[in-house]
N, C-alpha and C positions, 0 to 999 in steps of 0.2 A: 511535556517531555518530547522533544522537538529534535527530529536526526539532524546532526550537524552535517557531517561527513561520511561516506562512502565511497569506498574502494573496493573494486572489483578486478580479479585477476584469471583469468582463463575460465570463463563461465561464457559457452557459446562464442558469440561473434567479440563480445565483451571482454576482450585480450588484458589489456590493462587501461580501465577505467577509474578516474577522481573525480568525486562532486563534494565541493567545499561549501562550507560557508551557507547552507541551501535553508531558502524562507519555506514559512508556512507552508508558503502556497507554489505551489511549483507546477507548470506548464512544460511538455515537450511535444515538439514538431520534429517532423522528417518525412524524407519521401517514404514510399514501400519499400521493408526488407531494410532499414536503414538499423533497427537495433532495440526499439520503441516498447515493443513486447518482449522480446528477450530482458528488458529493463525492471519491467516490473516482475519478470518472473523472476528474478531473484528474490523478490518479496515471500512471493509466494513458495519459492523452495525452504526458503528459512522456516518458514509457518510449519511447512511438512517435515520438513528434516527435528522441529522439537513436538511435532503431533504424533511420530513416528519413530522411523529412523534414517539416515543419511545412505542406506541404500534403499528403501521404499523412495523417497522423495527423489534420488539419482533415475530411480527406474521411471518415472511418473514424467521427467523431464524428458531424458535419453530414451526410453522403448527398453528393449533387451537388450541393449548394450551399456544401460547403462552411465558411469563416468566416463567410459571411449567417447561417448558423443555429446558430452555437457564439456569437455577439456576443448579448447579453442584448436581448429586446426591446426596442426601442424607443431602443436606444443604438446601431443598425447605424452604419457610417462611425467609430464608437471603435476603439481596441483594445482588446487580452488582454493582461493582465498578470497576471504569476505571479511571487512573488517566497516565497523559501525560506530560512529563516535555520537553520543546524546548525552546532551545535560540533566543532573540528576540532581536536589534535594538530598544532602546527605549530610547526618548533624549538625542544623541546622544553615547548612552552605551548599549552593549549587557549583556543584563540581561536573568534569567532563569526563565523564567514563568512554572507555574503548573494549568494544568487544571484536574478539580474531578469531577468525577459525578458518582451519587448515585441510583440507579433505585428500586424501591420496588413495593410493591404490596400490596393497603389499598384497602378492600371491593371489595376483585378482582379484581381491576383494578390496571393496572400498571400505578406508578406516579414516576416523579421526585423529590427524596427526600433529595437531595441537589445536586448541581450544583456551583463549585466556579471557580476561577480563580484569582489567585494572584502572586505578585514578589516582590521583595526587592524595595523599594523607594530609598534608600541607601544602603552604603555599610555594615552599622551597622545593627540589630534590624533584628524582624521578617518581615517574607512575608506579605503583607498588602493584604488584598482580595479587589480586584476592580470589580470582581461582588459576590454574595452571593446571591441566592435566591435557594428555600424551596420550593416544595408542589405548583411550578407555581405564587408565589409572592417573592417580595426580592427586590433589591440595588442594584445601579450599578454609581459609581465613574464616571461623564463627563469633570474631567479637571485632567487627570491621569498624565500628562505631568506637572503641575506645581509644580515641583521638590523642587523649593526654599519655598513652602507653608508646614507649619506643619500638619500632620495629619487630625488634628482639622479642617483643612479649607478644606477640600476636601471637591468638592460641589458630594452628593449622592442625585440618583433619586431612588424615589421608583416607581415600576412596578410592575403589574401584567399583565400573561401573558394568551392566550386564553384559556390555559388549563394545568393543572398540568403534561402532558404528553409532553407537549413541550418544548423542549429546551431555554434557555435563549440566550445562543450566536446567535441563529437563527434571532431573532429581533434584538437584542443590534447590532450585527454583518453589521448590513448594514448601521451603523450610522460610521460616520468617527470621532465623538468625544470619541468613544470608541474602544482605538487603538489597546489594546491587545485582546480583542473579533473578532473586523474585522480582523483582523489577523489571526486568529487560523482559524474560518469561512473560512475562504478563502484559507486556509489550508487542511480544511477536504473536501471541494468545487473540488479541484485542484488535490486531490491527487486519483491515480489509484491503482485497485484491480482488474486485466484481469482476466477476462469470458472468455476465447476465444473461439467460437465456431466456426470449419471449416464449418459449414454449412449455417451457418448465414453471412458467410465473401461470401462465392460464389456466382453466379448470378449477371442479371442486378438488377440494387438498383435506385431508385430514388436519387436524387442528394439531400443529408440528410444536406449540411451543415455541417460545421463547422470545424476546424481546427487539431482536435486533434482525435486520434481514439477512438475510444468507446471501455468497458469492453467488451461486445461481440465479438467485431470487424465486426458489419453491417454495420458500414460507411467507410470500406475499400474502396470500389471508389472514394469517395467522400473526403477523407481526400488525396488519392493519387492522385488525380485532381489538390485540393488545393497545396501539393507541385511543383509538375507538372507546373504548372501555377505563382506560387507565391514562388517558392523557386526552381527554375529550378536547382540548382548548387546540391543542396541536393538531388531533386528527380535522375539527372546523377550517384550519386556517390551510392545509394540504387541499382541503376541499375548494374552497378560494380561490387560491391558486390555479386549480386543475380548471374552474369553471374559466378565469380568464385568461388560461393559454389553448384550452384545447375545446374549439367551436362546439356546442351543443354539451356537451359536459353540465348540466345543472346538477346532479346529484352523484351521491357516492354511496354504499351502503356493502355490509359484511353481514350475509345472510348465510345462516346456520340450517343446513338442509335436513329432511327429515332424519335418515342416516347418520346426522351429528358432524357430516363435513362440511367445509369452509366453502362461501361463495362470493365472488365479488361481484356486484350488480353497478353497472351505468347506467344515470337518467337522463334521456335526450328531450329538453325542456318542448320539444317538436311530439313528443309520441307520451303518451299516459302512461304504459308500461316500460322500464326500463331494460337493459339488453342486460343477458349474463354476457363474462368477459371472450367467450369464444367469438365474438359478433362486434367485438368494438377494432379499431385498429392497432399496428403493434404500437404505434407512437403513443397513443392515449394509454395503455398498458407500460411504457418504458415510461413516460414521465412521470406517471406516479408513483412506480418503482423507484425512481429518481428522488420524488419530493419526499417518500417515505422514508431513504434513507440518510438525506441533506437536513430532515426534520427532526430528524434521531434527538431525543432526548441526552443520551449520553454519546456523545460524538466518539467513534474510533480514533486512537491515537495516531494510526494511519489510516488512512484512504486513497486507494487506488483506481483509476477507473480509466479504461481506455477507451476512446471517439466518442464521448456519449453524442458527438451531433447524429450515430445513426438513426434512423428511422424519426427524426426529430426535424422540425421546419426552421427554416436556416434564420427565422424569425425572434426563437425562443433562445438563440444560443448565448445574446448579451446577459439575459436575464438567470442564464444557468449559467455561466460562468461568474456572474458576481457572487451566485447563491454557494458555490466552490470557493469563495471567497472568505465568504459568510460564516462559513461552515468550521475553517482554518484559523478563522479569529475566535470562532468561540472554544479552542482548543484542540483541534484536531489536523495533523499535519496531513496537507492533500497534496497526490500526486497524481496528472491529468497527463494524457494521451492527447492530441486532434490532428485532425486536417482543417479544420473550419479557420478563412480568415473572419467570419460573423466570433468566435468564438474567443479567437486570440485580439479582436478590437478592443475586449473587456478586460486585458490581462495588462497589467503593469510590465513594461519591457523588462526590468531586472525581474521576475518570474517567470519568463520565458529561457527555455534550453532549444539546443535543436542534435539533431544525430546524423553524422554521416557515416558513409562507410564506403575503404577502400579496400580493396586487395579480400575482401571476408571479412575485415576488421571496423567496429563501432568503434567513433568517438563522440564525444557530449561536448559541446560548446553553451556557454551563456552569453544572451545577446548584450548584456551589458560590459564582456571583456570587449567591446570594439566601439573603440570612437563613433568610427560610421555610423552607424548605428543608432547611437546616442542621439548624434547630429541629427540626424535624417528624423528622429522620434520627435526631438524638441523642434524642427521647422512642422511638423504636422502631420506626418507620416505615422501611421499608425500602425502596432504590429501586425495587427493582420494585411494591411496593403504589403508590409514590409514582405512577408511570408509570400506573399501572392505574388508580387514581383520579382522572388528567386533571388532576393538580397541577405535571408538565412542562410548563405550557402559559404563555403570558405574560399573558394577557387573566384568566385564574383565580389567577393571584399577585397581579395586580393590583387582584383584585376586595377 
């Protein structure tokens, strides 16, 4: 279930931002301060805004001022708008749902000022809204699937919701008669925007549960236990890996200290005893962090990640960029941050984006809308030279 489109409308530097048409696999470059982060963090405000509510996740963005400092300069008193277009499975046909949402600000408080989600019933005719709700009341379609019923008979509930700042899909979302709602919910639920911090990944950890890594990575013991344990063939081959990219690395192991907390041990094929992870470097810690979550059993429907060339040897970046690659074929749609031309040599030029910014204002370009480009790709020019020669730029294509 693959975002098609994104539109973004006064969210930080992000004035009015389009991305059409967007693959698997998607790459963006830009200088510092070009837009890059602020990109993904819409991601991540969506996540908050249905783990919460749309002024927790405004504050989380903005500080205490909240939607003053998430509305684009010099547009304060606008809204935010977000709108998400993904292909869905629905009665037996893939159809293109569109999700809208509208944030404002009545009597200083930030409300939800509309919120829809609709798609084609058929092949003919406009998109049919199977939720609509306003201001924290509204509608929502619970027999979406009876495709042979006219319009007319589609049975609508009305709802109101605990508060104008919460989300509709939130609630609708856990009901299974509302298919395109639980859907998407479980979309924004599922899908990753890494935090990584080497600091929060080291040490022994209580045994945190659960399967998948967290945006921080503080349940790096614990999700590498869980393979270890329940997917022995994947944690062997992570192991592999880590021996032949990161020198001395012969062993890997998840030792359960007296106390019952998590430890991760490196064995340096040079020394008999292995190191706990406080004594190894952050690189040898990110990349496994790296391969544990590229090696995921069940792939996030997003993934988000930004430079992982830090702290990483500009040696490894072809072989982690295909593995991003990798990752997006076996069903998971990736979105990637860098600076590295080692990085962007591995990336197919229509997967590359890149971001400028004038005046305070981001835009997103794909290197595939420019001839040049193209040309310059097919005589041999590879995107990362591309990048590196300051030919991603729009004022230098233009010249």
């Amino acid at each position: 279930m693959n975002i098609e489109t994104i539109r973004i409308k006064n969210f930080k530097a992000l004035r009015d931002v389009e991305l059409c048409e967007l693959p698997a696999y998607c790459v963006f470059v830009g200088r510092n301060g070009t837009g890059k982060t602020t990109l993904f963090r819409v991601f991540a405000f969506l996540k908050n805004c249905l783990a919460q509510n749309i002024r927790s996740a405004l504050h989380q963005e903005g500080g205490r001022n909240g939607i003053r400092e998430v509305i684009s300069r010099g547009h304060e008193g606008e809204d935010l708008e977000i709108e998400i277009q993904f292909r869905l499975e629905i009665a037996g046909r893939e159809r293109l749902v569109t999700y809208r949402l509208e944030i404002g600000e009545i009597a200083k408080r930030p409300v939800v000022k509309r919120e829809i989600l609709r798609y084609k019933r058929g092949v003919h005719g406009s998109p049919f809204h199977f939720i609509d709700f306003s201001m924290g009341k509204g509608t929502a379609v619970n027999n979406e699937e009876d495709f042979d019923k006219p319009d007319t008979e589609l049975k609508r509930e009305e709802q109101t919701l605990e508060s104008p700042d919460t989300l509709a899909i939130k609630g609708l979302g856990q009901f299974e008669r509302f298919k395109a709602a639980t859907a998407f919910r479980q979309l924004i639920e599922n899908w990753h925007v890494s935090d990584f911090h080497i600091n929060s990944a080291r040490g022994d950890k209580e045994d945190a549960g659960g399967d998948q890594l967290s945006a921080s990575g503080d349940n790096l013991p614990s999700v590498a236990r869980h393979l270890l344990e329940e997917h022995p063939e994947v944690f062997e081959r992570i192991k592999r890996k880590m021996a032949d990219r990161v020198p001395g690395v012969s062993h890997i192991d998840v030792i359960v200290t007296e106390d019952g907390r998590l430890l991760i041990k490196y064995k340096d094929g040079a020394f008999v005893d292995p190191f706990i992870d406080k004594n190894v470097s952050d690189g040898t810690i990110k990349m496994f962090a790296y391969l544990i979550l590229l090696e995921d059993p069940k792939p996030h429907p997003i993934l988000c990640v930004e430079e992982p060339e830090n702290q990483l040897h500009p040696d490894l970046m072809t072989v982690l960029a295909e593995e991003f690659l990798q990752y997006a074929e076996r069903g998971g749609q990736v979105f990637v941050s860098t600076h590295s031309p080692d990085f962007l040599n591995a990336v197919p030029l229509e997967n590359i984006y890149w971001l400028e910014k004038e005046e305070g204002i981001s835009q997103v370009y794909r290197a595939t809308d420019f001839a040049q480009l193209i040309d310059l790709n097919r005589e041999g020019d590879s995107p990362g030279v591309l990048w590196k020669q300051g030919l991603l730029d729009l004022n230098t294509l233009g010249e």
